[in-house]
C-alpha positions as CSV (number, residue, x, y, z in Angstrom):
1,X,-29.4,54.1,-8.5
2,X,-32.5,55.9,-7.8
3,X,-35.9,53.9,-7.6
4,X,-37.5,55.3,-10.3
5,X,-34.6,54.0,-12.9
6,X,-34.3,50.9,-10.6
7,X,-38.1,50.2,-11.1
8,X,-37.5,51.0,-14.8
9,X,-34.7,48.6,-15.4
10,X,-36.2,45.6,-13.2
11,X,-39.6,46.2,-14.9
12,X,-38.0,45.8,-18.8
13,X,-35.7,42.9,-17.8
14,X,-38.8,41.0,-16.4
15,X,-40.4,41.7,-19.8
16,X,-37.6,40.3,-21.7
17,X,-36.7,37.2,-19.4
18,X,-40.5,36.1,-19.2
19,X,-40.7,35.1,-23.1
20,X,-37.5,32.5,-22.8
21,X,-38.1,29.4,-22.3
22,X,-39.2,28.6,-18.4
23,X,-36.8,25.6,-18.1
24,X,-34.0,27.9,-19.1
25,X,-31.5,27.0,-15.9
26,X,-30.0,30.6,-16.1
27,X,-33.5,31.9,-15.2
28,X,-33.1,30.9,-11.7
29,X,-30.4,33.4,-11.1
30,X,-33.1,36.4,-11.4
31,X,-36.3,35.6,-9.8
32,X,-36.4,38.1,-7.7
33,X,-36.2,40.5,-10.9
34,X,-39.3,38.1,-12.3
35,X,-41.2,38.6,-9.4
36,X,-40.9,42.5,-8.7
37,X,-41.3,42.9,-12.6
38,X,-44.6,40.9,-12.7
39,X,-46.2,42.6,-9.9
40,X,-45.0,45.9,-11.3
41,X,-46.8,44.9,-14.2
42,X,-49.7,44.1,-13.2
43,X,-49.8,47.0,-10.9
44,X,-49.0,49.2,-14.2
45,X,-52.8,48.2,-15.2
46,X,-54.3,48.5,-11.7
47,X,-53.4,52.4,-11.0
48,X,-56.7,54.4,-11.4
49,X,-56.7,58.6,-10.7
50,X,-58.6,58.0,-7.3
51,X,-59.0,55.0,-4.9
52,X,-61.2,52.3,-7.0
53,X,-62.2,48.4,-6.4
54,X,-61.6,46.5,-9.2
55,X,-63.9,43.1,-9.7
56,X,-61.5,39.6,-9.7
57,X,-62.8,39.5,-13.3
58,X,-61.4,42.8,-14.4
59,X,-58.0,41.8,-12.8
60,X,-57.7,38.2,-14.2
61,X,-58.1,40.4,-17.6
62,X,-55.5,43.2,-16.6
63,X,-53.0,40.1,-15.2
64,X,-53.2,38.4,-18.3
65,X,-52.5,41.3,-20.4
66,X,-49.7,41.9,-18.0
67,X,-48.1,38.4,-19.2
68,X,-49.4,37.6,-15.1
69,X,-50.5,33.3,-15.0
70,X,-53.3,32.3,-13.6
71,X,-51.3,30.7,-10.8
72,X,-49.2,34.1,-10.2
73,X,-52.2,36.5,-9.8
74,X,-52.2,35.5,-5.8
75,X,-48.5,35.9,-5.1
76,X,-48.5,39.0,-7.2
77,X,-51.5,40.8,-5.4
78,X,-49.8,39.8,-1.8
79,X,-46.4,41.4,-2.9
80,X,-48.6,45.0,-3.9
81,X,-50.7,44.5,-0.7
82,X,-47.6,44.2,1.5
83,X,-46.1,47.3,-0.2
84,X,-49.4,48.9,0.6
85,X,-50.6,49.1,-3.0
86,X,-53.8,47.6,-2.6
87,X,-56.4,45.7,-0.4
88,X,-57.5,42.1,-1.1
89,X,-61.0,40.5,-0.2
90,X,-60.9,36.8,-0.5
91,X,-63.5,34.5,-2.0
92,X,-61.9,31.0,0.0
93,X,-58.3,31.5,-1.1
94,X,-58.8,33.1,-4.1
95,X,-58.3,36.9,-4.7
96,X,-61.8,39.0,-5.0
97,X,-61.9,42.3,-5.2
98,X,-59.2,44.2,-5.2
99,X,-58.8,48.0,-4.0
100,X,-56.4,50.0,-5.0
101,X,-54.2,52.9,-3.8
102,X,-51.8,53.2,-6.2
103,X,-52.6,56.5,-8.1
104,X,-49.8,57.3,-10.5
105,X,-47.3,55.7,-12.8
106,X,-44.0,56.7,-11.2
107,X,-45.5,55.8,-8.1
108,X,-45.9,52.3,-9.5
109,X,-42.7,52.2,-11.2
110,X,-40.9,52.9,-7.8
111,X,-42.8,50.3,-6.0
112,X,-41.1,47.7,-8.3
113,X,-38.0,49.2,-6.8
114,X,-39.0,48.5,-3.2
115,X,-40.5,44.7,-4.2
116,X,-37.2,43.8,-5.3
117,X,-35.2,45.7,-2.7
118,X,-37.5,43.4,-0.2
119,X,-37.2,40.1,-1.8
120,X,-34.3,37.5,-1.8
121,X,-32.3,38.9,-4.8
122,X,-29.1,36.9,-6.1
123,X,-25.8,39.2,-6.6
124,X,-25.8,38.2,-10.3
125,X,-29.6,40.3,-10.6
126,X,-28.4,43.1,-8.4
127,X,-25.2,43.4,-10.5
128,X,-26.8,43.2,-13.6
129,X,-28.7,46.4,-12.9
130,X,-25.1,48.4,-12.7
131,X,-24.1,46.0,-16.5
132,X,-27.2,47.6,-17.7
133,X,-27.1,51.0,-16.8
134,X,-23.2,51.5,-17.2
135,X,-23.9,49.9,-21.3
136,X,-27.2,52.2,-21.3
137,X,-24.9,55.3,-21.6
138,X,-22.3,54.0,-23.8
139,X,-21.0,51.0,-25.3
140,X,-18.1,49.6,-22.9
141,X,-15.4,46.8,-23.2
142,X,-15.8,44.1,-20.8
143,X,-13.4,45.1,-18.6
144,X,-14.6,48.8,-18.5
145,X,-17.8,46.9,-17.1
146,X,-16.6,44.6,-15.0
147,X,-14.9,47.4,-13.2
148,X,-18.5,49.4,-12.8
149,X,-19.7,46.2,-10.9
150,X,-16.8,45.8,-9.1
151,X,-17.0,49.4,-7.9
152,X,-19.9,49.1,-6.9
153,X,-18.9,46.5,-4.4
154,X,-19.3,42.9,-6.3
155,X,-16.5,40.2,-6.5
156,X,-14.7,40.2,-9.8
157,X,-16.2,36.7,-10.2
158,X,-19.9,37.4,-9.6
159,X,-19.2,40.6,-12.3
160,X,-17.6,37.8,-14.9
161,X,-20.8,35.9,-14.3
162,X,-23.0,38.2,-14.5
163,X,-21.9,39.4,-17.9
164,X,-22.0,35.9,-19.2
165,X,-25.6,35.1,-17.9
166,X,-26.7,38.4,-19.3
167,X,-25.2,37.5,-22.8
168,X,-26.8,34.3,-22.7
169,X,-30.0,35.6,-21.9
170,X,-29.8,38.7,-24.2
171,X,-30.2,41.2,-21.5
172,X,-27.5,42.5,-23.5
173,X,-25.9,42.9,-26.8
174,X,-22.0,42.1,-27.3
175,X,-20.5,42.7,-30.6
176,X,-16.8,41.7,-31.2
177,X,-13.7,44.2,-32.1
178,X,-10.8,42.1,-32.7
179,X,-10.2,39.8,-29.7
180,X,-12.2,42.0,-27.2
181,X,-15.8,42.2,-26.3
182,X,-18.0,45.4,-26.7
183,X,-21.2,45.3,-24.7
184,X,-23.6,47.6,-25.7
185,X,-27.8,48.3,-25.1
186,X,-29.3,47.6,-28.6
187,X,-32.1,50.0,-27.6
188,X,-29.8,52.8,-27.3
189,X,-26.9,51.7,-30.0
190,X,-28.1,49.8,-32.2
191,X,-26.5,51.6,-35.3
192,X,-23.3,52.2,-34.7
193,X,-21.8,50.8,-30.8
194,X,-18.4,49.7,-32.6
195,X,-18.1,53.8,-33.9
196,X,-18.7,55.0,-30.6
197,X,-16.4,52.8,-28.7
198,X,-13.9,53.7,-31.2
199,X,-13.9,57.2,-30.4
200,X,-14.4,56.9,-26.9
201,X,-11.1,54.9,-26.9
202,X,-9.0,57.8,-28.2
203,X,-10.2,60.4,-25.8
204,X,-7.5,61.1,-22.5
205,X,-9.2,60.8,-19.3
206,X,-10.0,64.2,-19.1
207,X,-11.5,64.3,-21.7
208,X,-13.8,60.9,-21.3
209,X,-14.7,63.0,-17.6
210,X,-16.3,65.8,-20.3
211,X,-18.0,63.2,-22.2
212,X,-19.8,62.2,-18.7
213,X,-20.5,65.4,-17.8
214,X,-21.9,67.4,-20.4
215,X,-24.5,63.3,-20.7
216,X,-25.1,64.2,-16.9
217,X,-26.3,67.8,-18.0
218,X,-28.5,66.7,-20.5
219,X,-29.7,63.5,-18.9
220,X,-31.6,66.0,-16.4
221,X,-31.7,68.8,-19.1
222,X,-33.9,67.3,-22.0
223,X,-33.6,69.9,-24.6
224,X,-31.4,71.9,-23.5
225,X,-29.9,74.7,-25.7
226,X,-27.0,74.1,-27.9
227,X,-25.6,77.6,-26.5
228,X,-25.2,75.9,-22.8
229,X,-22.9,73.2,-24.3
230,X,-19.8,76.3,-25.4
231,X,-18.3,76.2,-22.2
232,X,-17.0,72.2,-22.8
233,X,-14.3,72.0,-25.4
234,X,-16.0,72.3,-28.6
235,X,-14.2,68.8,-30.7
236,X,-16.0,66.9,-28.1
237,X,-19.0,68.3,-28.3
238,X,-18.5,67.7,-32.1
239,X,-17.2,63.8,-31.4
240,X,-20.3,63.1,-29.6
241,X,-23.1,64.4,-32.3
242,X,-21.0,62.9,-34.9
243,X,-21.0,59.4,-33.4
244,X,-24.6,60.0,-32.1
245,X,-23.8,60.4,-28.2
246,X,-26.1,63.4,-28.8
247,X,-28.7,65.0,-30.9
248,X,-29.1,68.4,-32.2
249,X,-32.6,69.4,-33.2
250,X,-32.5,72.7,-35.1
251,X,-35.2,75.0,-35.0
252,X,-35.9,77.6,-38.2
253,X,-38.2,80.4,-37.5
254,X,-38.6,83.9,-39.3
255,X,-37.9,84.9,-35.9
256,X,-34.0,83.1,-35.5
257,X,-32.8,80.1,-35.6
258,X,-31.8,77.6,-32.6
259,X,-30.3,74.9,-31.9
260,X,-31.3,72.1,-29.0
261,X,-30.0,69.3,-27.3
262,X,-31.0,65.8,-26.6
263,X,-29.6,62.6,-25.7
264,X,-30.6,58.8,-27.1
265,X,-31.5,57.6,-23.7
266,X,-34.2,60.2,-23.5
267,X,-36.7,57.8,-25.4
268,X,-36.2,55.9,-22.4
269,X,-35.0,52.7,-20.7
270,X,-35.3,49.3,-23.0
271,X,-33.8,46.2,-23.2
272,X,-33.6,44.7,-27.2
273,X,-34.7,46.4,-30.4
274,X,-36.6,49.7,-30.1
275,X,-40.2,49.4,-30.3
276,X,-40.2,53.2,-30.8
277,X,-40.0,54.3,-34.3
278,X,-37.4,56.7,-34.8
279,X,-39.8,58.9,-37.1
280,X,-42.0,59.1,-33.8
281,X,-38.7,60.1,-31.6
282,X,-38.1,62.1,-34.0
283,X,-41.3,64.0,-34.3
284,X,-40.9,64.4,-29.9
285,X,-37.7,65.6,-30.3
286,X,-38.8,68.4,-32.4
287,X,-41.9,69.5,-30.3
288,X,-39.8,70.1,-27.4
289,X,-37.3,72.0,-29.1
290,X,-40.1,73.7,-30.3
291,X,-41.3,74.2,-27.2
292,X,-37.7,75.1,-25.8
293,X,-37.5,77.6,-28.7
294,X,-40.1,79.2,-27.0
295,X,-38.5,79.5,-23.4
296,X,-34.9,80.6,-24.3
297,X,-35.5,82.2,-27.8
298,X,-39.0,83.7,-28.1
299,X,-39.5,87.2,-27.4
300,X,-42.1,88.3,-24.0
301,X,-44.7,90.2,-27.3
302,X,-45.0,86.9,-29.5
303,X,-45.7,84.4,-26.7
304,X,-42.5,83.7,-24.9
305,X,-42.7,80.4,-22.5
306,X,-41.1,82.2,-19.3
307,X,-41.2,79.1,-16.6
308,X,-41.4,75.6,-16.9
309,X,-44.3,75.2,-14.9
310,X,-45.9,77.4,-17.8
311,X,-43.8,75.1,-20.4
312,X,-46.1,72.2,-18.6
313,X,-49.3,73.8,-18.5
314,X,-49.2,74.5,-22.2
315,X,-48.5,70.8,-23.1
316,X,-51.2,70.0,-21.0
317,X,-53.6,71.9,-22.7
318,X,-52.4,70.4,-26.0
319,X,-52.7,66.6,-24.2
320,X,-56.5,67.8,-23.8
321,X,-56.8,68.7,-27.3
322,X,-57.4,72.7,-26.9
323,X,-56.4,75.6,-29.1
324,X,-53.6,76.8,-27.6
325,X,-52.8,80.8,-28.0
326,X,-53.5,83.3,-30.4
327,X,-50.0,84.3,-30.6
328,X,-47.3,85.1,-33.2
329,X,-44.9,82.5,-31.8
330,X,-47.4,79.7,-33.1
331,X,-47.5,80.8,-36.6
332,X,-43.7,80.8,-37.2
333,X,-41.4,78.7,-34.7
334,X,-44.0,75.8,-35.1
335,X,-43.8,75.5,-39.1
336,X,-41.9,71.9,-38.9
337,X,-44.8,70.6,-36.7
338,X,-47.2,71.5,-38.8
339,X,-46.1,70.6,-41.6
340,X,-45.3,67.0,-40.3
341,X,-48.7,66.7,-39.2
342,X,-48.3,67.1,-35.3
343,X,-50.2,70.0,-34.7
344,X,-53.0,72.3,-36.7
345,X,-53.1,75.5,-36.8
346,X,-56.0,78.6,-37.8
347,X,-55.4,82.0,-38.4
348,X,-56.2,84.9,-35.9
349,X,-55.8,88.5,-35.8
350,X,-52.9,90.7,-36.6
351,X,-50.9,88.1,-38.1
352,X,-51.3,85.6,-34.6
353,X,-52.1,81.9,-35.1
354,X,-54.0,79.3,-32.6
355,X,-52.8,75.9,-32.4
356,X,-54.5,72.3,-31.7
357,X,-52.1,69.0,-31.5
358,X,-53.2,66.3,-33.8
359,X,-50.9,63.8,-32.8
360,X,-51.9,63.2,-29.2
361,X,-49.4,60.5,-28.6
362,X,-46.8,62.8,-29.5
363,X,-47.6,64.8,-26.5
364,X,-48.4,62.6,-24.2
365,X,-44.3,61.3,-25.3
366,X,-43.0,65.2,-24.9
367,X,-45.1,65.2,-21.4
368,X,-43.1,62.0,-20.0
369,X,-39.7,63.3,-21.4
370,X,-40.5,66.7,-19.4
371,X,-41.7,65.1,-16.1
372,X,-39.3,62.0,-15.6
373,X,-36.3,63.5,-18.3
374,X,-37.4,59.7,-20.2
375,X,-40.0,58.8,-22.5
376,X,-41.5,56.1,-20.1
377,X,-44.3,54.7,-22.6
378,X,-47.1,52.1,-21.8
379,X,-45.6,49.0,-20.1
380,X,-47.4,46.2,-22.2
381,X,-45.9,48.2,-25.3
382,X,-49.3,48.3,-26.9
383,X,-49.0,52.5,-27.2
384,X,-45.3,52.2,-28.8
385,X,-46.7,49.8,-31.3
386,X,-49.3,52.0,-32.3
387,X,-46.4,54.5,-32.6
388,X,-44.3,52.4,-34.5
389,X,-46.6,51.8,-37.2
390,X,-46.8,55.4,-38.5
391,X,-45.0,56.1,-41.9
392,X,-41.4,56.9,-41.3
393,X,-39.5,59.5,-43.2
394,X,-38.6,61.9,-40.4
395,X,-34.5,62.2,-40.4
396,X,-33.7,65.3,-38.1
397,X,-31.0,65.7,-36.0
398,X,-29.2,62.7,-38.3
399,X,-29.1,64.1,-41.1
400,X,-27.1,67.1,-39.6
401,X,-24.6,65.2,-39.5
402,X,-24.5,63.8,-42.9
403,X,-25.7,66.9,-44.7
404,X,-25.5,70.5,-44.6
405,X,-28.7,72.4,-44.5
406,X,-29.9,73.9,-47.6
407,X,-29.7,77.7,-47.9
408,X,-33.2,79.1,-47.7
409,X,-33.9,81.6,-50.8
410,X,-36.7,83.6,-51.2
411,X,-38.0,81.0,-53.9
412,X,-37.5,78.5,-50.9
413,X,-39.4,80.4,-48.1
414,X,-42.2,81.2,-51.1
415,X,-42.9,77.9,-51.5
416,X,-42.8,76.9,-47.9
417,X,-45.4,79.9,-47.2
418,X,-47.6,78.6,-49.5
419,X,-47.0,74.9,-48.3
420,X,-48.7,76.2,-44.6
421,X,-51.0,78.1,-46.6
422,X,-52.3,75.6,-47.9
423,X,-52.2,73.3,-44.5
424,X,-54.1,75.8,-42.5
425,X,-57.1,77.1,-44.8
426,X,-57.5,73.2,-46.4
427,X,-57.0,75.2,-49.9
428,X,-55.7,73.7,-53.2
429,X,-51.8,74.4,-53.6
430,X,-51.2,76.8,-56.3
């Protein structure tokens, strides 16, 4: 598992685990996981742009937002300073100042990685991390999981145990079918594990090897084209949107339509109920296809997106709140932004728009998912809260698979001209 996703995983469960009950006796089994997630959070709070002392006051603040004690601030600082993280100056045995030399999030994140890899880790905590990422993917039967553990070089008694100290913690979900047990990552399945479990069943194991592959391309692929999915057989491309495996994001524009690719786990690792609206997913989903739309679809004379470097740049520039442009792309592939209120656009010349995001957490979501191929959100949640609270509504790709898209009449695309009309010159609708 690479660090970054270790770091990830360890950082979440230490989230979840720290709001039981401390005398909970299954607790003892992962303080290692505890004590690597802490420090990771804390740390989360501590990384600056450039090297920066931070007062003892300021970090007593930052540790207790981190869900960091009083009496854990010392042990946690120690763990960063030994990983190189930061410096300490002591006042008696107290912590402070506190200098740090941390300077990005993934950087943080994979520290996590290294603090637990370094500290006295049970086999139940290190084979949980295999549970949680094998059920991250897809639901699985307990023996399909036990078998990931096992392959990974655990007894078949420390996997048994480790599923049942994970159930009674809640690292995981378990739903019955019949007389087996389905263990499943609510985050990711929340809806509909038993569905997807079902048709996983059926599929030969060549064709469960597909399944895996054409996840693996679009795990490191986020928005990918639809087009790139025709060379695997084409009912299992259809199994895995129908059962939501995968999403398709269509994208209408005057200039062609297309069709792009995502996967659930994009909005990124979790452990419990999303705290990620899915009108907010939604809306990210649609900006990089958007943006996608632009790279494999767009033409070099209305603004085509030729690299992703230059893909990057230009979400950058939206992240800073500039006009982006003028160019013809803007004014047409962008319409379903616009009209959900992610972006505003203003008229140039020759029939070219500018465009400005007004959604800046949008972006800075689309920016994650582009960089580490996750949304990786604030740590303390307090951003996806914010997030979750906006009006929901949104129901692309899922409604693609309920529905069949309405066929757009000139009546249709008159009324949705004078719908962005009315959006970009602030105009009564007529």
């Amino acid at each position: 598992m690479e660090p970054f996703e270790k770091g990830t995983w360890i950082v979440n469960s230490a989230k979840h685990i720290t709001r039981l009950r401390t005398n909970t006796p299954e607790l003892s089994f992962f303080e290692a996981t505890e004590q690597a997630g802490k420090a990771g959070l804390l740390l989360a709070r501590l990384v600056s742009r450039s090297q920066e002392v931070i007062p003892a006051a300021k970090v007593k603040i930052f540790a207790r937002e981190a869900g960091v004690t009083a009496g854990e601030v010392s042990s946690c600082l120690h763990q960063l300073k030994t990983a190189g993280k930061v410096d300490l100056s002591l006042d008696g045995i107290k912590p402070k100042d506190v200098e740090v030399y941390c300077f990005s999030g993934k950087d943080a994140i994979q520290t996590v990685a290294e603090l637990f890899t370094n500290a006295d880790s049970t086999e139940a905590e290190n084979a949980s991390l295999i549970s949680l990422e094998r059920t991250f993917h897809a639901p699985a039967y307990s023996g399909e999981v036990i078998e990931s553990i096992t392959q990974a070089g655990f007894s078949s008694q420390v996997a048994a145990q480790t599923l049942q100290l994970q159930e009674t913690l809640n690292l995981i979900k378990v739903q019955k079918d019949g007389s087996q047990a389905l263990f499943f990552n609510e985050y990711a399945f929340a809806d509909n594990p038993l569905k997807i479990a079902a048709a996983l069943k059926g599929l030969s194991p060549d064709e469960k090897q597909t399944v895996e592959d054409i996840q693996e391309l679009l795990q490191h692929s986020p928005g990918l084209s639809f087009d790139a999915l025709h060379k695997f057989p084409k009912h299992i491309v259809s199994m895995m949107e129908g059962v939501g495996l995968l999403d398709v994001m269509p994208v209408h524009s005057p200039y062609g339509k297309a069709l792009f690719v995502t996967l659930p786990q994009h909005k990124g690792i979790s452990i419990g109920a999303s705290p990620l609206s899915s009108d907010v997913f939604h809306k990210v989903k649609l900006m990089l296809s958007c943006l996608r739309y632009g790279e494999v679809k767009s033409g070099s004379q209305r603004g085509k997106i030729h690299t992703t470097e230059k893909l990057m740049n230009i979400v950058n520039k939206l992240n800073r709140l500039e006009w982006m442009g003028p160019c013809t792309a803007i004014g047409q592939d962008y319409q379903l932004l616009e009209g959900d209120g992610v972006i505003e656009t203003k008229p140039a010349s020759s029939g070219m728009c500018y465009m400005k995001l007004r959604q800046p957490e949008i972006g800075k979501l689309v920016h994650q998912i582009i960089e580490f191929n996750v949304v990786v959100g604030d740590w303390d949640d307090n951003n996806l809260k914010i997030l979750g609270s906006q009006p929901t509504g949104y129901d692309t790709p899922e409604s693609r698979r309920t529905e069949l898209l309405a066929t757009t009449t000139p009546a249709v695309e008159s009324a949705r001209n004078k719908l962005l009309q009315s959006l970009r010159t602030g105009s009564k609708l007529k």
